[in-house]
C-alpha positions in Angstrom: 0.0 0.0 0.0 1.4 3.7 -0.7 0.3 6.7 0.3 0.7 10.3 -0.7 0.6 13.0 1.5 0.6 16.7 -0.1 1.5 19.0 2.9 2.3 23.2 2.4 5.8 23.7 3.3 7.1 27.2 2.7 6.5 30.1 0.1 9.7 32.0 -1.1 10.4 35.2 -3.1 13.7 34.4 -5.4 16.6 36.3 -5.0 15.9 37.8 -8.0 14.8 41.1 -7.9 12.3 41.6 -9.8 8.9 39.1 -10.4 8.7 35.5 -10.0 7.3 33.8 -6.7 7.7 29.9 -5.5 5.5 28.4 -4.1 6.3 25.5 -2.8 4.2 22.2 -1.4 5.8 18.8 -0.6 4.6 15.1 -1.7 5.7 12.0 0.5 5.4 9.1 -0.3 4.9 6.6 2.5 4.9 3.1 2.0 4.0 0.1 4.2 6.6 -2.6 4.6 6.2 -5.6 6.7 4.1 -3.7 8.7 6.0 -0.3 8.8 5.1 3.0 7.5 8.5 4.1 5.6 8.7 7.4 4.0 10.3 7.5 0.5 11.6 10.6 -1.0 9.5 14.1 -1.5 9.0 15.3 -4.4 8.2 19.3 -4.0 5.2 20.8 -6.3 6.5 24.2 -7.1 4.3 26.6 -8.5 6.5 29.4 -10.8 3.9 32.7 -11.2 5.9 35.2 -13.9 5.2 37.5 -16.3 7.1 38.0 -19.5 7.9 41.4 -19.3 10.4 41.2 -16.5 13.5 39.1 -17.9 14.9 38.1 -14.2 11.4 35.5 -14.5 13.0 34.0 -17.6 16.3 33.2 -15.9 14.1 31.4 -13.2 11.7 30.5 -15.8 14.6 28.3 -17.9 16.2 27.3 -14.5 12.9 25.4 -13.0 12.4 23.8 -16.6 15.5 23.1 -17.2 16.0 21.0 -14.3 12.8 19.9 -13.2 13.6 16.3 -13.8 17.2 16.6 -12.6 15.4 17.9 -9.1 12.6 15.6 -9.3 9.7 18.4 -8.9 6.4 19.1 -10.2 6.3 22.7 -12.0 3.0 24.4 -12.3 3.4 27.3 -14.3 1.0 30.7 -13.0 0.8 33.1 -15.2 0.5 36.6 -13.6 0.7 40.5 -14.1 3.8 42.4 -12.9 2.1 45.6 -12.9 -0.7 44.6 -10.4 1.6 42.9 -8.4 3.7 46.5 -8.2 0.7 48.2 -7.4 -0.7 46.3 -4.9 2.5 45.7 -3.0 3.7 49.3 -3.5 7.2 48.3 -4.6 8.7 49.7 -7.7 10.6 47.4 -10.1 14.3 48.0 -11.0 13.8 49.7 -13.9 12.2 52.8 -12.4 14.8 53.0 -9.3 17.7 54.7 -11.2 21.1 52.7 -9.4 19.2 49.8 -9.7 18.3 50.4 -13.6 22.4 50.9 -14.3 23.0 47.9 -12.6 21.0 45.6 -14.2 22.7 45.6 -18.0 25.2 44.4 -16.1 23.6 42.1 -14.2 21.4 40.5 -16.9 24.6 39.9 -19.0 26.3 37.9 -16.3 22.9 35.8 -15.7 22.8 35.4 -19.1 25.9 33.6 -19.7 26.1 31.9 -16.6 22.5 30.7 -17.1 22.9 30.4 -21.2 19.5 32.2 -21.8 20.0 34.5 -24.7 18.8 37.8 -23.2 20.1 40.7 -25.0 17.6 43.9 -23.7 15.8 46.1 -25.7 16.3 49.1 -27.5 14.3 50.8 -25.1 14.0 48.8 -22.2 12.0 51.4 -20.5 9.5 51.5 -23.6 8.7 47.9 -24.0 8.6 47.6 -19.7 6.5 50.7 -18.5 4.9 52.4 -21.8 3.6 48.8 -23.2 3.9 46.7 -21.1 2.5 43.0 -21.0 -1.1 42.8 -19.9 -2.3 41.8 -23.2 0.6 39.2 -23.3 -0.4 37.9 -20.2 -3.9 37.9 -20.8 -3.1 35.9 -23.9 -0.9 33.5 -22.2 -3.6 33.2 -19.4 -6.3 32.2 -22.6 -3.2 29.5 -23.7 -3.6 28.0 -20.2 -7.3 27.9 -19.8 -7.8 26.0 -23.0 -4.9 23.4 -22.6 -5.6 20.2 -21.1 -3.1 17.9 -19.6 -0.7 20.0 -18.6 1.3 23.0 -19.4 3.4 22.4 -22.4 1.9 25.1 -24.7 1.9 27.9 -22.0 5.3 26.8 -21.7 6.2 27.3 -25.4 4.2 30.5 -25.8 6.0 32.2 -22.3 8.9 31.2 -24.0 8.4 32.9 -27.6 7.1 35.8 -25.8 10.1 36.5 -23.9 12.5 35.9 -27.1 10.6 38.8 -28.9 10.5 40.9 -26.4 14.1 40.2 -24.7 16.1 38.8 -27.3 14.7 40.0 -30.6 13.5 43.2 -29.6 10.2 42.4 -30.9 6.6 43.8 -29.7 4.3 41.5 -27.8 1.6 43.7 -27.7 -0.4 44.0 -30.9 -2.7 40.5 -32.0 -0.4 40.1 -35.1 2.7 40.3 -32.7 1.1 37.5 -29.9 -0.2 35.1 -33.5 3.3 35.0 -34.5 4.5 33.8 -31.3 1.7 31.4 -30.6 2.2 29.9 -33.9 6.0 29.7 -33.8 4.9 27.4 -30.4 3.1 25.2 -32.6 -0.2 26.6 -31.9 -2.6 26.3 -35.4 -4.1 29.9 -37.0 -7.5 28.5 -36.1 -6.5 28.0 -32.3 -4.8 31.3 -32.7 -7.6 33.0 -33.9 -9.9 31.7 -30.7 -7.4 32.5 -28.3 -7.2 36.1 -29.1 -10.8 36.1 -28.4 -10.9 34.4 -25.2 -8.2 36.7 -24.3 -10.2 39.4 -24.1 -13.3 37.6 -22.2 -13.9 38.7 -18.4 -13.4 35.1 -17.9 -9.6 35.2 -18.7 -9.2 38.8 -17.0 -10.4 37.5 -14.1 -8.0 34.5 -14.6 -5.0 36.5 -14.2 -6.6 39.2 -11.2 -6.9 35.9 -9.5 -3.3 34.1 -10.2 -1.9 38.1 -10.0 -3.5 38.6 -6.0 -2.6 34.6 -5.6 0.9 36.1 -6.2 0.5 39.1 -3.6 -0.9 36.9 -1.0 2.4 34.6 -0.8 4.0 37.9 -0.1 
């Protein structure tokens, strides 16, 4: 007989500073052996919420999927919206405190190579973070979710595109035409496309994100 036991652990910010929360729960295993209860190894349930806008959440993004396997964890991936998490936490990112803004060229190049994720920023950094921004994205990326079944493989691809154009290709991923392009290069279809711009704009899928976006603000 084996049983599993799912029991809430600890919720950490990353070091990074900027956006991505872990949440974390933990997964025993406990088996019965000649009459003994014998706890195998946990296996943590880590829930990754991120936006694409902020390019520290890619690092941690690639990190957790990179090694997932390697650390034996389940990732569940929660899309969420920087900018409500800014405003309803009252902190301002790093772009809009000025040391920190010099700083992080610097810092996104040494993560960057030491994490091989091809980051190179912008243009305007502070157009494409502040001015546009990612709602729609994440809105989009929310519809992605809400449609897939049986796991999280194309939220995982689309997250993905969306931060190359935005943070390696200095692309826009704000317009419809700019989120098809990367939802097909995932290996969406046009007709799948096509309905997820549409749901994207449904109260249900705003909604979606306010909750996964005050989910994130409630782990602190």
């Amino acid at each position: 007989m084996c049983i599993f036991l799912n029991l809430k652990t600890i919720r950490v910010r990353s070091v990074f500073d900027c956006f991505q929360w872990l949440n974390f729960d933990t997964v025993f295993s406990l088996t019965v052996t000649d009459g003994k209860l014998v706890m195998a190894s946990s296996r943590k349930v880590i829930e990754l919420f991120y936006d694409v806008v902020s390019p520290y959440s890619w690092v941690c993004f690639e990190v957790m999927c990179r090694y997932r396997n390697v650390w034996n964890i389940d990732l569940k991936l929660r899309p969420a919206f920087l900018g409500g998490v800014m405003q309803g936490s009252g902190n301002k990112p790093p772009g809009l405190v000025p040391n920190k803004f010099l700083y992080m060229t610097t810092d996104l190049h040494r993560l960057a190579q030491y994490f091989q994720v091809p980051i190179s920023p912008p243009t305007d950094p502070f157009e494409a973070m502040f001015e546009k921004g990612s709602l729609s994205a994440m809105r989009f990326v929310a519809a992605v979710q809400e449609r897939e079944v049986g796991g999280d493989k194309q939220v995982e691809q689309v997250s993905r595109e969306l931060w190359m154009r935005i943070w390696s290709q200095d692309k826009d991923i704000t317009q419809p035409a700019s989120l098809s392009e990367a939802a097909m290069k995932a290996g969406l279809s046009a007709s799948e496309v096509e309905e997820l711009l549409k749901l994207s704009t449904s109260k249900e899928i705003k909604d979606k994100l306010k909750r996964s976006t005050k989910e994130a603000l409630d782990h602190g």
